[in-house]
C-alpha positions in Angstrom: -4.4 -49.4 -61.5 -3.4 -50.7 -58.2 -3.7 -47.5 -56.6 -7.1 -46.9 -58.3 -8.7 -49.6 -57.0 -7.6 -49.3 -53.5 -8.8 -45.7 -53.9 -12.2 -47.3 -54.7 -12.7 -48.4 -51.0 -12.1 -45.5 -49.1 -14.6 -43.4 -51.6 -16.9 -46.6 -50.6 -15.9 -46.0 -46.6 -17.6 -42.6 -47.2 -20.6 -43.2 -48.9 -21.7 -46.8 -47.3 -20.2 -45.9 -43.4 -18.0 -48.9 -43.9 -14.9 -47.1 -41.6 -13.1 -50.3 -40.9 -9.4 -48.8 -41.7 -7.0 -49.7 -39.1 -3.4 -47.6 -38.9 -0.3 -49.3 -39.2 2.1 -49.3 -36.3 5.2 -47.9 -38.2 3.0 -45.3 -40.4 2.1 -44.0 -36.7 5.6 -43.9 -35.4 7.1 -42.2 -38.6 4.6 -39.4 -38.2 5.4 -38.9 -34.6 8.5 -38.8 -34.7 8.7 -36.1 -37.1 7.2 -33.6 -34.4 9.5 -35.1 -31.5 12.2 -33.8 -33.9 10.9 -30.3 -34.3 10.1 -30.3 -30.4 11.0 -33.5 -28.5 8.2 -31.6 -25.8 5.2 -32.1 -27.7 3.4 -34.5 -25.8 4.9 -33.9 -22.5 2.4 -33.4 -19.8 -0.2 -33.9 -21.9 -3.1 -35.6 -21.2 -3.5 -37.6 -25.8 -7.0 -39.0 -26.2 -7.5 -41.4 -29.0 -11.2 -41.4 -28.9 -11.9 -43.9 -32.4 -9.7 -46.2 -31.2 -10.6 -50.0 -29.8 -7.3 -50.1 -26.9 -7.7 -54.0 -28.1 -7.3 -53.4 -32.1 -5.5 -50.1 -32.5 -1.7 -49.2 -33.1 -2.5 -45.9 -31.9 -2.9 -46.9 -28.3 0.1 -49.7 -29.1 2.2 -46.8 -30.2 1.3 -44.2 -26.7 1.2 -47.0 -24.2 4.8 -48.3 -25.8 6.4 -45.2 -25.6 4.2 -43.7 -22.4 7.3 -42.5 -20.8 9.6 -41.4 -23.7 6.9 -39.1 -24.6 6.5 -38.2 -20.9 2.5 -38.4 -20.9 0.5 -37.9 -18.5 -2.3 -39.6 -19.2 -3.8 -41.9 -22.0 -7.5 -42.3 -22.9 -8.8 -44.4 -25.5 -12.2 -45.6 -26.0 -13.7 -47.4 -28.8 -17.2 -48.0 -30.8 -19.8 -51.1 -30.2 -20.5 -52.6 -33.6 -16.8 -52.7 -34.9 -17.0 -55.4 -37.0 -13.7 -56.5 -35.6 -13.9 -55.9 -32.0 -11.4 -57.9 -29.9 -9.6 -59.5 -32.5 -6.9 -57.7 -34.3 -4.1 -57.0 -31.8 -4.9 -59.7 -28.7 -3.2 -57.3 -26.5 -3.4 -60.3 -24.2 -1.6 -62.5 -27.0 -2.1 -66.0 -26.0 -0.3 -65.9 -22.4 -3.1 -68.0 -20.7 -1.6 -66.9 -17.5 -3.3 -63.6 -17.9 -7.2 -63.6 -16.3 -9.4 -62.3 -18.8 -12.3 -60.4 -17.7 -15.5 -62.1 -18.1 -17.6 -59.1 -18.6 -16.0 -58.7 -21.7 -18.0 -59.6 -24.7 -16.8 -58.5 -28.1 -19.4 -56.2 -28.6 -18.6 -54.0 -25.9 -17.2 -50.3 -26.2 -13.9 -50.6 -23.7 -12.5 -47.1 -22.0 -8.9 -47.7 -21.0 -7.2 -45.0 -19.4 -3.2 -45.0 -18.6 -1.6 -43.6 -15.6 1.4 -45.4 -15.3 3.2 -47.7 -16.9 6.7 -49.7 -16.2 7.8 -53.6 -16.1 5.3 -55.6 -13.8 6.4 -59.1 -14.4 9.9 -58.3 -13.7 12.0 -59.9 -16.9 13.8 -56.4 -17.4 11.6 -55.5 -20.3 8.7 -53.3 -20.6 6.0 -54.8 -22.9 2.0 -55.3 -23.5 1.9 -58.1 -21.6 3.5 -55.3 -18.4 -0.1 -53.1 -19.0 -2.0 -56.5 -19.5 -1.0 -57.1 -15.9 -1.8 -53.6 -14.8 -4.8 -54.0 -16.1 -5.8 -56.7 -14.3 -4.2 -55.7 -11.2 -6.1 -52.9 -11.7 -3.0 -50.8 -10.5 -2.8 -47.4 -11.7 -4.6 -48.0 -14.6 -8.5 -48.1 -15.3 -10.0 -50.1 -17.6 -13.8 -50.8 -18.0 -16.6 -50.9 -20.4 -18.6 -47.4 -21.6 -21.8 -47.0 -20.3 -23.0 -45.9 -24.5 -21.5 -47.2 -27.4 -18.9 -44.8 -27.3 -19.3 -42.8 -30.3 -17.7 -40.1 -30.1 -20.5 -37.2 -30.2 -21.7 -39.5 -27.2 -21.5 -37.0 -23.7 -19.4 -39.4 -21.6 -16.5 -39.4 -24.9 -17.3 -35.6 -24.8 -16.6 -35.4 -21.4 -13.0 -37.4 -21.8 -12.5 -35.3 -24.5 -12.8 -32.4 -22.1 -10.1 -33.8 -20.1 -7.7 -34.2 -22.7 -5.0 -32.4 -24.3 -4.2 -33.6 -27.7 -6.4 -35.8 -30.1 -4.8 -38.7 -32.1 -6.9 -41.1 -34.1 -8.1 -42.2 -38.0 -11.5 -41.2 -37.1 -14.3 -42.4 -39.2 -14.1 -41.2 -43.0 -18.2 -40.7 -43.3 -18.1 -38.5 -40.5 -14.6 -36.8 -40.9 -16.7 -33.1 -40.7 -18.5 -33.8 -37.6 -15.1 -35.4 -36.3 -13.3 -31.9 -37.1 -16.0 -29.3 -36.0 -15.9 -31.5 -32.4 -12.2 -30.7 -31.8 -12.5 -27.0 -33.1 -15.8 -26.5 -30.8 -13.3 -27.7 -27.8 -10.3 -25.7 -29.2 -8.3 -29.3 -29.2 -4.4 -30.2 -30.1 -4.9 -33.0 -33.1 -3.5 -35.3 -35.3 -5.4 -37.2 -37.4 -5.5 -39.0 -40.3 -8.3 -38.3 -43.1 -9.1 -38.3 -47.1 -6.8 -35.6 -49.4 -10.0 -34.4 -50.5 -11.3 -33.5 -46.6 -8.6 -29.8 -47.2 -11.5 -29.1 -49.9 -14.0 -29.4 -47.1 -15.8 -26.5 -46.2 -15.0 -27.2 -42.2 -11.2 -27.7 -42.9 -10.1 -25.3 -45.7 -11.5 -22.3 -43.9 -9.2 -23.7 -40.4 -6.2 -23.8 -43.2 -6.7 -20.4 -44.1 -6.7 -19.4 -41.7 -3.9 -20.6 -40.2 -5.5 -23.0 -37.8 -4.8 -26.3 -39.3 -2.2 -27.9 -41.6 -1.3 -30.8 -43.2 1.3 -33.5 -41.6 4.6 -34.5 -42.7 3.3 -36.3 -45.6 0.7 -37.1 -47.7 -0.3 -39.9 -50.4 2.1 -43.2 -49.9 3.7 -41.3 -46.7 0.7 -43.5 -45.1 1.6 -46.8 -46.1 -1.4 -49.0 -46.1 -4.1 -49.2 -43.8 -5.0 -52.8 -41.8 -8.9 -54.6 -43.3 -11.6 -56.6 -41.8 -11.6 -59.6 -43.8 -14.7 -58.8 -45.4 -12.5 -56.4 -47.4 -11.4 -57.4 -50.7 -7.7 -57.1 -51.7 -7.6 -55.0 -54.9 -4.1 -54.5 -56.6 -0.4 -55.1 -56.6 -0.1 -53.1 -53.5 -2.5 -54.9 -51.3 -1.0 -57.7 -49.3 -1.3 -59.6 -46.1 1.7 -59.2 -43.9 4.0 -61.4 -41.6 1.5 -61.6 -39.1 -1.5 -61.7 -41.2 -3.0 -58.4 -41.5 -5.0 -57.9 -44.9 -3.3 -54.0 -46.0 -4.5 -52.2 -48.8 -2.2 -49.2 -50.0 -3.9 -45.7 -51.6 -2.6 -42.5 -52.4 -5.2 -40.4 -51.1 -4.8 -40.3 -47.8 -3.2 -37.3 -45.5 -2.2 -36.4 -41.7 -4.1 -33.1 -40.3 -3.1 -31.7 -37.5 -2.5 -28.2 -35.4 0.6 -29.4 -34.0 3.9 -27.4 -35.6 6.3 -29.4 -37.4 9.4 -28.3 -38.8 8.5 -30.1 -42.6 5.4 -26.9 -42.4 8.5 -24.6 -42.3 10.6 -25.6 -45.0 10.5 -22.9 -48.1 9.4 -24.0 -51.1 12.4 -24.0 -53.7 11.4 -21.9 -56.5 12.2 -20.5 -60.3 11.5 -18.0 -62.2 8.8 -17.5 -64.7 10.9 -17.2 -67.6 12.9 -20.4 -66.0 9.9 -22.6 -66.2 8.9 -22.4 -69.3 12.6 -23.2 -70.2 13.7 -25.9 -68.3 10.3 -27.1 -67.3 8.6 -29.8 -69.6 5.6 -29.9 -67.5 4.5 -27.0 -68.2 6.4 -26.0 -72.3 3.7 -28.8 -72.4 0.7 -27.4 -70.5 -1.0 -24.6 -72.8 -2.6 -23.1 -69.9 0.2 -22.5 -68.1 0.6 -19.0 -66.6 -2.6 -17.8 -68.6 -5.0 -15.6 -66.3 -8.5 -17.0 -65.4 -11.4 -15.6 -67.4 -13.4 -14.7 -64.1 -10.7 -13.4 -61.9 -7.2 -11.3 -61.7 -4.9 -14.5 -61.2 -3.0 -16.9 -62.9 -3.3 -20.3 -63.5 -0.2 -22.9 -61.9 -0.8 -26.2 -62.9 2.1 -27.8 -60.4 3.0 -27.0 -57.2 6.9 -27.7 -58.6 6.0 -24.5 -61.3 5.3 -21.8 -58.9 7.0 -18.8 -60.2 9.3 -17.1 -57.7 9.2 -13.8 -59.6 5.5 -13.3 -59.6 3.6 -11.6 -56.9 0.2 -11.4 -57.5 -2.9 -14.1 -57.2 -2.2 -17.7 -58.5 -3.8 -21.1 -58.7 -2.4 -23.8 -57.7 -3.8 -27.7 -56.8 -5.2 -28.4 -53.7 -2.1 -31.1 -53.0 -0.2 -27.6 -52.3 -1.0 -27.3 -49.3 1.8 -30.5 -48.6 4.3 -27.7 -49.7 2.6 -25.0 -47.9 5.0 -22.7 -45.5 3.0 -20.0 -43.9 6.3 -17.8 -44.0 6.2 -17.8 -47.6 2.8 -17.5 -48.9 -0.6 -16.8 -48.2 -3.5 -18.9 -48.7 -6.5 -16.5 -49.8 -8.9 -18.2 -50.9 -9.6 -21.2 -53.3 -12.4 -22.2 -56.1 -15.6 -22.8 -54.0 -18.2 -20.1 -53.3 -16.7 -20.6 -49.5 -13.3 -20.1 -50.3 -14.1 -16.5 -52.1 -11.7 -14.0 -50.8 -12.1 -11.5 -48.9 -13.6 -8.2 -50.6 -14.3 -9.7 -53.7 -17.4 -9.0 -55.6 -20.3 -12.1 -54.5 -21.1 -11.7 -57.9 -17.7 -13.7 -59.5 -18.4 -17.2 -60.4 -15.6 -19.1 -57.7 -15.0 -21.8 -60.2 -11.3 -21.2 -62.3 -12.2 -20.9 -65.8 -9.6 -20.3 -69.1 -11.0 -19.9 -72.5 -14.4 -20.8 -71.0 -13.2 -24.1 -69.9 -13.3 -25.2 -66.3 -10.1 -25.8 -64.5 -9.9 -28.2 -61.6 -10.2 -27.2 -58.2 -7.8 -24.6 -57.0 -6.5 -22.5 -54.0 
């Protein structure tokens, strides 16, 4: 129930524009780390842009700016959106040093554009900190930092123009807009990592990428992502919704995935498999799933109710859930199509009704 009714809010994020759901730090760093391990190179050189992302209130620019030169980036761009509800106030990345000036031109309503050149110890205690880019800032060494002319949405043409100038995308973009957000980085043929709802691979915009080998899922999906950080006009639903050590209001849900077009070594794992005759011994799931194996009424394939039943002895078409595609190694199968009139594969009659049925009973959604 927990789960259910932190699920609630993000289904709410979507249909009221309410997109107030703030990464954790170490949710960030576990998934970055997993593509540092495949290639230790993947952000060398490169230019990361997290273009939904306040520089004041998000991990995501805490996480690149913290580890600037371990990644070896070149450059860092992060820009944020006017009416945040809670502009200014989450991460004080000026903490309460009252040494620090503080810009006067600053009011919370602004949409800030910080971009990162350099980085390195400035006050000179041996360590390398926020309160180091907090100084470069106002130094103004290096380092720009300054309000956006617009509200810094990010269909706006200045963020298109940063976007232009950057490499590789990372950000939990709005939920309500998560199409538009996608279609922008495929128009500019961007490097991404984001984070978005499991239901966005049934998306007309993101399935077709999948198939087509474009766009995949992250290391993880589900309670890989931890919790996200709430405004506290956000009610606390559940067992797994808490308020940290340093006060952040999280709420946990299971329906959340990393997207990205950056290789990973997870995407490349095979799938371990049994056979046919195997399942249906040793494997209660599905000795207790009467559909299991049968072919659909309106198409030459079978139906595969768990990922986990996949039969390694079978070659033709099969149907399997849409939460696959966390399992999905492009060396080992091939996605061709799924249960939307979209997804019909190629060559097939336009005629055949896309949606799975067995015994004249609709199945859920498949690829």
């Amino acid at each position: 129930m927990a789960r259910k009714a932190t699920n609630k809010l993000l289904h709410r994020a979507k249909k009221s524009k309410n997109d107030e759901f703030y990464t954790q730090f170490s949710d960030i760093q576990k998934e970055i780390e997993a593509y540092l391990e495949y290639d230790p190179n993947t952000f060398r050189g490169k230019v990361v842009y997290c273009n939904c992302d306040d520089p004041y209130e998000s991990n995501f620019f805490r996480y690149f700016v913290l580890n600037f030169n371990k990644l070896g980036l070149k450059q860092l761009i992060t820009t944020s959106y006017k009416p945040s509800p809670v502009a200014n106030t989450q991460l004080a990345l000026f903490g309460n040093d009252k040494t620090l000036a503080r810009s006067k031109g600053r009011p919370k309503i602004t949409a800030n554009k910080f971009v990162i050149n350099e980085v390195g110890d400035v006050d000179g205690d041996g360590d390398f900190d926020l309160k180091d880019i907090a100084l470069q800032l106002n130094q103004n060494k290096h380092n720009e930092w300054e309000p956006l002319e617009g509200d810094g949405d990010f269909r706006s043409d200045e963020c298109i123009n940063l976007l232009k100038k950057s490499d590789i995308v990372v950000t939990n973009p709005p939920f309500s807009l998560f199409t538009d957000y996608v279609k922008q980085l495929f128009d500019y043929n961007k490097k991404f990592l984001i984070i978005g709802n499991i239901n966005c691979i049934t998306y007309k915009e993101v399935f077709l990428k999948i198939k087509k080998n474009k766009a995949w899922l992250g290391n993880g999906m589900g309670r890989w992502i931890s919790g996200f950080i709430v405004p506290k006009t956000y009610d606390l639903f559940g067992t797994e919704a808490r308020i940290d050590e340093y006060g952040n209001r999280i709420v946990s849900t299971n329906n959340c995935l990393w997207l990205t077009n950056l290789d990973h070594g997870r995407r490349h794992q095979p799938l371990t498999l049994m056979t046919m005759d195997d399942n249906k011994r040793f494997n209660e799931k599905i000795s207790k799933n009467e559909n299991s194996y049968k072919k659909y009424d309106n198409y030459d394939a079978i139906e595969v109710p768990y990922t986990d039943s996949i039969p390694s002895d079978y070659n033709g078409l099969m149907g399997v859930p849409v939460t696959f595609l966390d399992k999905y190694n492009p060396e080992q199968f091939e996605i061709v199509g799924c249960s939307y009139d979209y997804g019909r594969p190629d060559n097939w009659n336009k005629n055949i009704n896309m949606s799975g049925t067995i015994n004249s009973v609709s199945i859920y959604k498949r690829i």
